[in-house]
Jmol script that loads the backbone (N, CA, C; Angstrom):
load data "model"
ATOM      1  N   UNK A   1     -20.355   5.389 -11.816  1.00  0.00           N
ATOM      2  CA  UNK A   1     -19.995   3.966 -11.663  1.00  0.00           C
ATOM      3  C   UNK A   1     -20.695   3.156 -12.738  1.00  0.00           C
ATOM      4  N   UNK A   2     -20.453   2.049 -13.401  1.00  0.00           N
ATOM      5  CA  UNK A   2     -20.655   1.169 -14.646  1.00  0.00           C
ATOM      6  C   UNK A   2     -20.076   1.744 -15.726  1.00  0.00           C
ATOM      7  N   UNK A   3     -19.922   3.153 -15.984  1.00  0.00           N
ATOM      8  CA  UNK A   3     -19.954   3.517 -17.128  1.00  0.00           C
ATOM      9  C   UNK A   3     -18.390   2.809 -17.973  1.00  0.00           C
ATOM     10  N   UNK A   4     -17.254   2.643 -16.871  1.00  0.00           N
ATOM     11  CA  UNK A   4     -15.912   1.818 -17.341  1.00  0.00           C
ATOM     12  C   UNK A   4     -16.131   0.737 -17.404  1.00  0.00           C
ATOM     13  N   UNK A   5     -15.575   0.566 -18.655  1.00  0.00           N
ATOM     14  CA  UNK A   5     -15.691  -0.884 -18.948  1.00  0.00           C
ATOM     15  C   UNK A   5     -14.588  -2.310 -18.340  1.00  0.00           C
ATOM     16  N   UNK A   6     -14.335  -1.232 -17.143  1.00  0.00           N
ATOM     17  CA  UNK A   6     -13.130  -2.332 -17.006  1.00  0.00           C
ATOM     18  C   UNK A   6     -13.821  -2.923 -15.065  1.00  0.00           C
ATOM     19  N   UNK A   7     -13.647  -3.616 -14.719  1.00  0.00           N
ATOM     20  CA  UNK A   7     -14.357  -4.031 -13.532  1.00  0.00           C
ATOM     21  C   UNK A   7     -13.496  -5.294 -12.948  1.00  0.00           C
ATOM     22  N   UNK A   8     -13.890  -4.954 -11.356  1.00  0.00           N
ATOM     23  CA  UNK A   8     -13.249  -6.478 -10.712  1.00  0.00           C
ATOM     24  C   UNK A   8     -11.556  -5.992 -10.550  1.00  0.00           C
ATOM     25  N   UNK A   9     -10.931  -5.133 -10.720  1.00  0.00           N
ATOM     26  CA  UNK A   9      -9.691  -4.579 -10.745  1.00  0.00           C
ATOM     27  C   UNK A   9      -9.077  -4.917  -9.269  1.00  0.00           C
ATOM     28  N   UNK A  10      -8.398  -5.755  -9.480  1.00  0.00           N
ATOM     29  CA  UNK A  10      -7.558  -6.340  -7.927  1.00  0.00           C
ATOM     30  C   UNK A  10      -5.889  -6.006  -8.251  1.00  0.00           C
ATOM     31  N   UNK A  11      -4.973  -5.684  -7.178  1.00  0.00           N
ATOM     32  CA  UNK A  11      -4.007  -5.761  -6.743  1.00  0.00           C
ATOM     33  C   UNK A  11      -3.279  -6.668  -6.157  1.00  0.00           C
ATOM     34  N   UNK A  12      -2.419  -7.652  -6.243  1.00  0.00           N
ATOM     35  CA  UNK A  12      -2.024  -8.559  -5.370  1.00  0.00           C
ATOM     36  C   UNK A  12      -0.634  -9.025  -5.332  1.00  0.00           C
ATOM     37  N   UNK A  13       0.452  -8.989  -4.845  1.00  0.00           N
ATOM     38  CA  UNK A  13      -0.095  -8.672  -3.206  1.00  0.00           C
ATOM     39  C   UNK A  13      -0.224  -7.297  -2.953  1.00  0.00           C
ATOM     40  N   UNK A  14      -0.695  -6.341  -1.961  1.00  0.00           N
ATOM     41  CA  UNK A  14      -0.580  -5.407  -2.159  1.00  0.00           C
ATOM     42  C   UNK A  14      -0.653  -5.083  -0.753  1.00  0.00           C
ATOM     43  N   UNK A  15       0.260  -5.029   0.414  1.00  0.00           N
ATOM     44  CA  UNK A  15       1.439  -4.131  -0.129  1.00  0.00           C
ATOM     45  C   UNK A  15       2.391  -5.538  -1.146  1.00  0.00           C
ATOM     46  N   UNK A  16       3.228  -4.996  -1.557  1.00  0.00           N
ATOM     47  CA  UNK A  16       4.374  -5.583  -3.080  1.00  0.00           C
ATOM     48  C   UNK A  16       5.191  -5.646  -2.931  1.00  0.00           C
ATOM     49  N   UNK A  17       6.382  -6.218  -2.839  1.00  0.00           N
ATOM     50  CA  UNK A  17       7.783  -5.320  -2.975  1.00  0.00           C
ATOM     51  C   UNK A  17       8.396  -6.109  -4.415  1.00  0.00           C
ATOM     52  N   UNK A  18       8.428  -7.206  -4.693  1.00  0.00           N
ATOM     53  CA  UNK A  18       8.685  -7.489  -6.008  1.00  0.00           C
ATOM     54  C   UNK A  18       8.205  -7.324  -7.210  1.00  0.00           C
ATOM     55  N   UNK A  19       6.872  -7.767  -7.585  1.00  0.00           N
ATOM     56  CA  UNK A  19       6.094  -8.277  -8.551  1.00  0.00           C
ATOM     57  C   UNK A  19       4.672  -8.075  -8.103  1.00  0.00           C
ATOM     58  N   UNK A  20       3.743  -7.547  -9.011  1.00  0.00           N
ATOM     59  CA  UNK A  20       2.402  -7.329  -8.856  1.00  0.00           C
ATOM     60  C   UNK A  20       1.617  -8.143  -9.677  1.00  0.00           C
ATOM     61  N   UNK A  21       0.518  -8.208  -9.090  1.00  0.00           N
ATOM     62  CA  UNK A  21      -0.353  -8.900 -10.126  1.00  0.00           C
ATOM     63  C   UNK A  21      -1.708  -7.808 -10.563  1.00  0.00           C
ATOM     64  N   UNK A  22      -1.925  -7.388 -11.486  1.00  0.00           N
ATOM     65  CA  UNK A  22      -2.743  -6.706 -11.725  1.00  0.00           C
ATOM     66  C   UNK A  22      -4.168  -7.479 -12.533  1.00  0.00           C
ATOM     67  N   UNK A  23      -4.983  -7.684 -11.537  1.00  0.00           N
ATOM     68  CA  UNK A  23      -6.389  -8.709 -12.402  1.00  0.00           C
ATOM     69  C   UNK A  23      -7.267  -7.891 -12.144  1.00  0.00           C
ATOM     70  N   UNK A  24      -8.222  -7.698 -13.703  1.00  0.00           N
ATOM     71  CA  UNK A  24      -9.524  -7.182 -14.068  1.00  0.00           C
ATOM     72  C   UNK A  24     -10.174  -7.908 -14.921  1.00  0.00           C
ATOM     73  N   UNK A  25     -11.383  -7.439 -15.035  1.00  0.00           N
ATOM     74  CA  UNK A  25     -12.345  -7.940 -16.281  1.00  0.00           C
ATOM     75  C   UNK A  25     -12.569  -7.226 -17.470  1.00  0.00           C
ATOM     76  N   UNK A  26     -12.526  -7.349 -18.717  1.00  0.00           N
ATOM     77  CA  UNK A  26     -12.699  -6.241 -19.503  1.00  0.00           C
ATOM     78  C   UNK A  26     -14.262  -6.480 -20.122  1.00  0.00           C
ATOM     79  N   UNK A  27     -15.117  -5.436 -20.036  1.00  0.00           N
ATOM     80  CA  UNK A  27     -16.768  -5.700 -20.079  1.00  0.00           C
ATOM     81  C   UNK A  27     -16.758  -5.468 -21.647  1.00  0.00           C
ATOM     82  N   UNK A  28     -15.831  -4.297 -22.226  1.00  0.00           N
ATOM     83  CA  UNK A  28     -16.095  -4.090 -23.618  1.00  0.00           C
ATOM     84  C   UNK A  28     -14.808  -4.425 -23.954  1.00  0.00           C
ATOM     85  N   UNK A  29     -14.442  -4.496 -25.423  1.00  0.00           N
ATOM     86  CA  UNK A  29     -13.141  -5.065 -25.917  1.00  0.00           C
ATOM     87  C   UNK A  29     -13.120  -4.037 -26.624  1.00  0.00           C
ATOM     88  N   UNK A  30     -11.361  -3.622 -26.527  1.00  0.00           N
ATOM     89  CA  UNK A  30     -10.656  -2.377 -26.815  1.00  0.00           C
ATOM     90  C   UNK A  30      -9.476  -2.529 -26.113  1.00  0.00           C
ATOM     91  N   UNK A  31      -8.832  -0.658 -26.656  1.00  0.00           N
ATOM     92  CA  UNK A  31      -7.801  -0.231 -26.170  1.00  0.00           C
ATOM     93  C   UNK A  31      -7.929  -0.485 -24.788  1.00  0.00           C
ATOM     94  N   UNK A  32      -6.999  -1.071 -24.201  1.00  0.00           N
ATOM     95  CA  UNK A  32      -6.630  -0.545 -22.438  1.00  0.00           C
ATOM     96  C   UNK A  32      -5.058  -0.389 -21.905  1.00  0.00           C
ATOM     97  N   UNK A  33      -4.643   0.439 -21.842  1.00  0.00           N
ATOM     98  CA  UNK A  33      -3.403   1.437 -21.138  1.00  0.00           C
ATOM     99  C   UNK A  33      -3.325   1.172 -19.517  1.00  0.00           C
ATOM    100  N   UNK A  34      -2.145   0.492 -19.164  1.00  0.00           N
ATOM    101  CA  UNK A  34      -2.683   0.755 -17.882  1.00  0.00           C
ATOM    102  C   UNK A  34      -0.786   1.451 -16.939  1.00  0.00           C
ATOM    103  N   UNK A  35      -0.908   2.196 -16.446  1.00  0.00           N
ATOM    104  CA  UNK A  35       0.301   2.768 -16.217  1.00  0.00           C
ATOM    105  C   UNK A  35       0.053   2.355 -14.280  1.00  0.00           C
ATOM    106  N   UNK A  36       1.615   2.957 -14.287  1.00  0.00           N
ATOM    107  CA  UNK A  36       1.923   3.092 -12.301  1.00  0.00           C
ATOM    108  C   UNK A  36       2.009   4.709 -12.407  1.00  0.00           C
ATOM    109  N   UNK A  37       1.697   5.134 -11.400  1.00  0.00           N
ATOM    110  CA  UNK A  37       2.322   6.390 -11.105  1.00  0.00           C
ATOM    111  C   UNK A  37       2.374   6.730 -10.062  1.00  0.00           C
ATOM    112  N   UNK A  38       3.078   7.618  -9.756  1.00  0.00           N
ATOM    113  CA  UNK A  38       3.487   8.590  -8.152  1.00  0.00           C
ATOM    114  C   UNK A  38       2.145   9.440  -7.626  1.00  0.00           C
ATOM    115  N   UNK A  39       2.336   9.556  -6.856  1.00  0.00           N
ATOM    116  CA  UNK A  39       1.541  10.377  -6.224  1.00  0.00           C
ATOM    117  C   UNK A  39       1.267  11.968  -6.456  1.00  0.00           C
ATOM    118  N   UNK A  40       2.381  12.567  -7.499  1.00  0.00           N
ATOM    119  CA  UNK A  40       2.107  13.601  -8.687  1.00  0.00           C
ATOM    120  C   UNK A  40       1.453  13.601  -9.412  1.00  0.00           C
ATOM    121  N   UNK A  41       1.428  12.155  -9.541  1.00  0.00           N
ATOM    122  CA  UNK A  41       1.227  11.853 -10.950  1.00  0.00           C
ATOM    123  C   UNK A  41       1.614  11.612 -12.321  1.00  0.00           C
ATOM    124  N   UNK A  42       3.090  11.866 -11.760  1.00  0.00           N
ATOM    125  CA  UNK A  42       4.038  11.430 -12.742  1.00  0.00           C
ATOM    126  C   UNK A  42       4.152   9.581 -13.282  1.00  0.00           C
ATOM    127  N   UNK A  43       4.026   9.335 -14.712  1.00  0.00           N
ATOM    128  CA  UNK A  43       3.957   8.098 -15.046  1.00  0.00           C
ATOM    129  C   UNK A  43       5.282   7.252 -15.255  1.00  0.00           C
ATOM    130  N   UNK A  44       5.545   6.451 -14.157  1.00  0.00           N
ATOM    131  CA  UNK A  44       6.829   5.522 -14.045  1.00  0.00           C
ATOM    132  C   UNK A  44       7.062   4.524 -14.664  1.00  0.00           C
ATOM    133  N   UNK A  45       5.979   4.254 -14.853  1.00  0.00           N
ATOM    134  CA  UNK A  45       6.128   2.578 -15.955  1.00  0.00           C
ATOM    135  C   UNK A  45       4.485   2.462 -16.691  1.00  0.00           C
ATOM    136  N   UNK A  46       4.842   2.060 -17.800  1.00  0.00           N
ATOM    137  CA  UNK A  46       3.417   1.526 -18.454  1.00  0.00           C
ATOM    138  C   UNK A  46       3.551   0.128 -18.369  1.00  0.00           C
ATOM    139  N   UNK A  47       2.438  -0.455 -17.956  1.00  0.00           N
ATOM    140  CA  UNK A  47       2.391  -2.197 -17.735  1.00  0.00           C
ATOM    141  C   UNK A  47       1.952  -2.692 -18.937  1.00  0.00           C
ATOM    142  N   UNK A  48       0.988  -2.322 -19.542  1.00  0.00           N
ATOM    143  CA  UNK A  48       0.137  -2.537 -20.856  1.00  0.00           C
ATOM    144  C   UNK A  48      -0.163  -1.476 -21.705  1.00  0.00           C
ATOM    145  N   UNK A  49      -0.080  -1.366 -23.118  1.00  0.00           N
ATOM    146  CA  UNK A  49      -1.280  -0.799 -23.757  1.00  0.00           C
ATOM    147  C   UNK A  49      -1.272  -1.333 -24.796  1.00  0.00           C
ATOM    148  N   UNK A  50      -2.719  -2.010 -24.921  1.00  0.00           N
ATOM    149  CA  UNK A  50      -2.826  -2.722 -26.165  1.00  0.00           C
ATOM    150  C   UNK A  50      -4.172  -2.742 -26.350  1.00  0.00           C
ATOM    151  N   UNK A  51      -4.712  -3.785 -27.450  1.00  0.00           N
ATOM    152  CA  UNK A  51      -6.060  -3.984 -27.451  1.00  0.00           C
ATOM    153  C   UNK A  51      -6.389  -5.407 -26.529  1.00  0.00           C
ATOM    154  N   UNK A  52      -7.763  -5.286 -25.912  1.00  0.00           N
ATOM    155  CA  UNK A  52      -7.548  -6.104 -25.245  1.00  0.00           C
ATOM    156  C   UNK A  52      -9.028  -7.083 -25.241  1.00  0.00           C
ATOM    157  N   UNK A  53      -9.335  -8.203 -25.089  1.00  0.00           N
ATOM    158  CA  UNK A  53     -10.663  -9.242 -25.580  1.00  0.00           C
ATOM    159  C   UNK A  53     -11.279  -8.707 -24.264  1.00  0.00           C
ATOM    160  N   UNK A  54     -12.716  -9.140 -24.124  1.00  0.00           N
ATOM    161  CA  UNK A  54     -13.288  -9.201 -23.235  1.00  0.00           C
ATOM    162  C   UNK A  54     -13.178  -9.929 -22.866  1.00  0.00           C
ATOM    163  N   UNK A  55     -13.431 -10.212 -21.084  1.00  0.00           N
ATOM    164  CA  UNK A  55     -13.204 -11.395 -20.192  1.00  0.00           C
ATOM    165  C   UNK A  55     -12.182 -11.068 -19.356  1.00  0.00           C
ATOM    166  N   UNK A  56     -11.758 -11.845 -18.354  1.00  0.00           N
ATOM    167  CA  UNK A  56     -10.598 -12.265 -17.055  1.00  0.00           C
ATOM    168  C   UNK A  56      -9.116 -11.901 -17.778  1.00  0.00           C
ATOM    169  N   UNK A  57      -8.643 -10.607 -17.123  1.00  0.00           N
ATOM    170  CA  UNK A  57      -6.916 -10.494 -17.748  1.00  0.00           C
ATOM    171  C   UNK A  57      -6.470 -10.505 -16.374  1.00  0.00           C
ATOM    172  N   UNK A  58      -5.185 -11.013 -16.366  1.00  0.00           N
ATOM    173  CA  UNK A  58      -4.015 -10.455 -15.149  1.00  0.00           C
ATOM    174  C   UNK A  58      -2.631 -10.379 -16.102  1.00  0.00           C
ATOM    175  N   UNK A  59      -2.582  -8.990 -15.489  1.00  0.00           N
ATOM    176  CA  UNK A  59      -0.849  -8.491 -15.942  1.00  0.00           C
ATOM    177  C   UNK A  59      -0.090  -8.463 -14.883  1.00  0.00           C
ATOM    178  N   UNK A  60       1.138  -9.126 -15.033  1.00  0.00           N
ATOM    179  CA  UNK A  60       2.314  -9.211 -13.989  1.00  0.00           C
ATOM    180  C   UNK A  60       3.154  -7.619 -14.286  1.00  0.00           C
ATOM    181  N   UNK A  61       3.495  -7.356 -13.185  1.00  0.00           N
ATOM    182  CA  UNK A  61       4.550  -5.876 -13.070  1.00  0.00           C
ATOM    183  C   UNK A  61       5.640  -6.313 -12.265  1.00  0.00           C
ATOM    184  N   UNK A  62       6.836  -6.196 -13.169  1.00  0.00           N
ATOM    185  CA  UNK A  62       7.717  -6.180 -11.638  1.00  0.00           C
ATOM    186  C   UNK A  62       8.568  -5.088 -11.321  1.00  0.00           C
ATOM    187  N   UNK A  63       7.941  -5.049 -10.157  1.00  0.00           N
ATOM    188  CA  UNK A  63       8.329  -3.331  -9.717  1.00  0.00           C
ATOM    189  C   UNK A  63       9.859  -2.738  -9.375  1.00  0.00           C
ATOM    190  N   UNK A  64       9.985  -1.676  -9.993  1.00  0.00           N
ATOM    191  CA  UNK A  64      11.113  -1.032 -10.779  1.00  0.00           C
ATOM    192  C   UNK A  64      11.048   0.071  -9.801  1.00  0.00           C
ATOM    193  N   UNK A  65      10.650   0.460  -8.463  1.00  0.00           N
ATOM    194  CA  UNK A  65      10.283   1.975  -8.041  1.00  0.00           C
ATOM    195  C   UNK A  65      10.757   1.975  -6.665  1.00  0.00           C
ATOM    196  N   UNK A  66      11.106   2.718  -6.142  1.00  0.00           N
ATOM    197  CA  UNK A  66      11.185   2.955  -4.630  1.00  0.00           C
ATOM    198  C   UNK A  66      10.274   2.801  -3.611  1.00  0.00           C
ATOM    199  N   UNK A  67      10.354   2.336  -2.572  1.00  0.00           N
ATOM    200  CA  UNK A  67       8.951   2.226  -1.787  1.00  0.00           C
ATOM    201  C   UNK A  67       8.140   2.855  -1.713  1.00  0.00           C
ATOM    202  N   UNK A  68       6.834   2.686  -1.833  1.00  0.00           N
ATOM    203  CA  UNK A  68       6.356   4.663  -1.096  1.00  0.00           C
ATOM    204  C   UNK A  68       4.636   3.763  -1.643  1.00  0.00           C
ATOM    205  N   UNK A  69       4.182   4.780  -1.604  1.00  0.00           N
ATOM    206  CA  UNK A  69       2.642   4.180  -2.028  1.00  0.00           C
ATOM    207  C   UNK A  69       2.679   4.746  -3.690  1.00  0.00           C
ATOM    208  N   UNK A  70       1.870   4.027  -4.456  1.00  0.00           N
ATOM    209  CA  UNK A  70       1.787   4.564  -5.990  1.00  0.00           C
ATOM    210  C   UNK A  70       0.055   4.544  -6.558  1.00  0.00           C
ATOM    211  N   UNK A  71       0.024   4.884  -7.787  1.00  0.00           N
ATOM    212  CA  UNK A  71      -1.273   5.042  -8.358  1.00  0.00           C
ATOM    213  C   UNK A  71      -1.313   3.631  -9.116  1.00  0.00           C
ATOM    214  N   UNK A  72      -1.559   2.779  -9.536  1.00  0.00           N
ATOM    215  CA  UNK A  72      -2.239   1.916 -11.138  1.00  0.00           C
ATOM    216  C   UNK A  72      -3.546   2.610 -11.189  1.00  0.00           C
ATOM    217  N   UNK A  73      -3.343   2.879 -12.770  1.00  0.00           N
ATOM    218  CA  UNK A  73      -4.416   3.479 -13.604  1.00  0.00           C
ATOM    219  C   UNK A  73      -4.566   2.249 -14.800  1.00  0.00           C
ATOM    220  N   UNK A  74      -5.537   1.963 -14.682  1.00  0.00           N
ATOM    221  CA  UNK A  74      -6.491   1.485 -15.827  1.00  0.00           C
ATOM    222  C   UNK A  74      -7.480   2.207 -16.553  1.00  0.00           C
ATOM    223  N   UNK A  75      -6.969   2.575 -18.427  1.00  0.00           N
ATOM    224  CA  UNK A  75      -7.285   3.586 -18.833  1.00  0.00           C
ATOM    225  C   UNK A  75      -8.472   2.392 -19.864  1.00  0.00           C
ATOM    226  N   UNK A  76      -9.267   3.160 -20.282  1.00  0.00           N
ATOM    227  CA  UNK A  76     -10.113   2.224 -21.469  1.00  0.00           C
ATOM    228  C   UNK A  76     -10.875   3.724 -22.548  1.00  0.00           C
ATOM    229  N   UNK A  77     -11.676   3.542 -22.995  1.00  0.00           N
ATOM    230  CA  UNK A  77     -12.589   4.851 -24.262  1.00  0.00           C
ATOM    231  C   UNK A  77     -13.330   4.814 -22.921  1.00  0.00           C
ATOM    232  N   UNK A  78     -13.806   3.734 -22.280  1.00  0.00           N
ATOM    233  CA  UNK A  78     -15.326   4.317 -21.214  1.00  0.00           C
ATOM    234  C   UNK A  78     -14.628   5.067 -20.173  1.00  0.00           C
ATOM    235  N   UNK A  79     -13.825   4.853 -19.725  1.00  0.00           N
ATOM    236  CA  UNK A  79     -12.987   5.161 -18.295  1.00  0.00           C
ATOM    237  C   UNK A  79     -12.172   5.123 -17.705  1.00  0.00           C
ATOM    238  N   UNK A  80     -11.908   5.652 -16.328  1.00  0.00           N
ATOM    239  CA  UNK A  80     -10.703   5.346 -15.635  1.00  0.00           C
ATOM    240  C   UNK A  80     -11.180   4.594 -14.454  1.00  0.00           C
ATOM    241  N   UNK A  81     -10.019   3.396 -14.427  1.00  0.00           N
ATOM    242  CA  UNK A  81      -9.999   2.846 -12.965  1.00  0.00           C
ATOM    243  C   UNK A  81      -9.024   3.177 -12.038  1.00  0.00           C
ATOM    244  N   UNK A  82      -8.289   3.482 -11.080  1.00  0.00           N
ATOM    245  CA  UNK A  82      -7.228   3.880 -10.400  1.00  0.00           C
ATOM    246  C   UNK A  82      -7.309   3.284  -8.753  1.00  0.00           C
ATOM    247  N   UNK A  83      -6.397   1.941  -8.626  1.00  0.00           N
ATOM    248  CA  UNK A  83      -6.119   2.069  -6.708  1.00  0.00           C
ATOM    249  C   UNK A  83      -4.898   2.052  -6.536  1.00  0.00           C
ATOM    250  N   UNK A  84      -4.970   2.345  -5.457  1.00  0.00           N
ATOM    251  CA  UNK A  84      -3.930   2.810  -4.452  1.00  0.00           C
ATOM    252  C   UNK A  84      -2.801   0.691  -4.133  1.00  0.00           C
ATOM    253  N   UNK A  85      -1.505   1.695  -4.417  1.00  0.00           N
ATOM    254  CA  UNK A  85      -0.615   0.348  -4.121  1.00  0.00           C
ATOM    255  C   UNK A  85       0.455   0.762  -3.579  1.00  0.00           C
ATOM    256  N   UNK A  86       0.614  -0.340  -2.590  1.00  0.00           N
ATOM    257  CA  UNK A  86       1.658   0.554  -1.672  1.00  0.00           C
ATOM    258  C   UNK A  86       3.150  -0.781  -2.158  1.00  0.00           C
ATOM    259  N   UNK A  87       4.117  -0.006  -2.256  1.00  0.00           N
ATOM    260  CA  UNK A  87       5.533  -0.722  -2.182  1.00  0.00           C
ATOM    261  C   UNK A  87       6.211  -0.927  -1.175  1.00  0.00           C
ATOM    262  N   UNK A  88       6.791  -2.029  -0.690  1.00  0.00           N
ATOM    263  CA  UNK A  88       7.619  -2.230   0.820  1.00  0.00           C
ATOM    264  C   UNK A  88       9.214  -2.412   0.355  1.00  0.00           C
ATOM    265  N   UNK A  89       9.751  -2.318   1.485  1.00  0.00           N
ATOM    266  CA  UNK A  89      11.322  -2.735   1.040  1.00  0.00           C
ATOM    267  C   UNK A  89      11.010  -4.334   0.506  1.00  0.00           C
ATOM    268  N   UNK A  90      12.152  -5.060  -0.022  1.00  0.00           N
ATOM    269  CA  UNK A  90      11.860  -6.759  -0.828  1.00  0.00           C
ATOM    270  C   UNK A  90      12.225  -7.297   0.681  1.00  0.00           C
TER     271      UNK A  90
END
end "model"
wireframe off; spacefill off
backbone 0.3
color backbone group
């Protein structure tokens, strides 16, 4: 724990059925990737990958997937962040 530079990682609403809000902090400035995925692990959508400033980000998603519960991964050089998001019918 600390070693990712990414922190504060919220979901909202979560459960979702339209549109997500994905808000973190970025502690170091860099690359950050942040994908959805299944519960395989298969990657369904990438939300971001870019370089990104340090400080307060929120990325909007609007969800493209079938209900079910999914992964967001927040990738950075220090680490991985990953929670759990569940999808409802709209």
């Amino acid at each position: 724990e600390g070693a990712s530079s990414i922190s504060t990682v919220k979901l909202y609403p979560n459960p979702a059925n339209e549109a997500v809000n994905i808000s973190f902090k970025v502690e170091t400035a860099g690359q950050v990737n942040i994908t959805v995925m299944d519960i395989q692990g298969r990657v369904l959508a990438v939300v971001q990958d870019a370089n990104m400033a340090v400080g307060n980000h929120n990325v909007g998603w609007n969800v493209n997937v079938t209900p079910g519960l999914y992964l967001v991964t927040i990738k950075t050089a220090a680490g991985i962040e990953q929670q759990q998001l569940l999808i409802q019918q709209p």
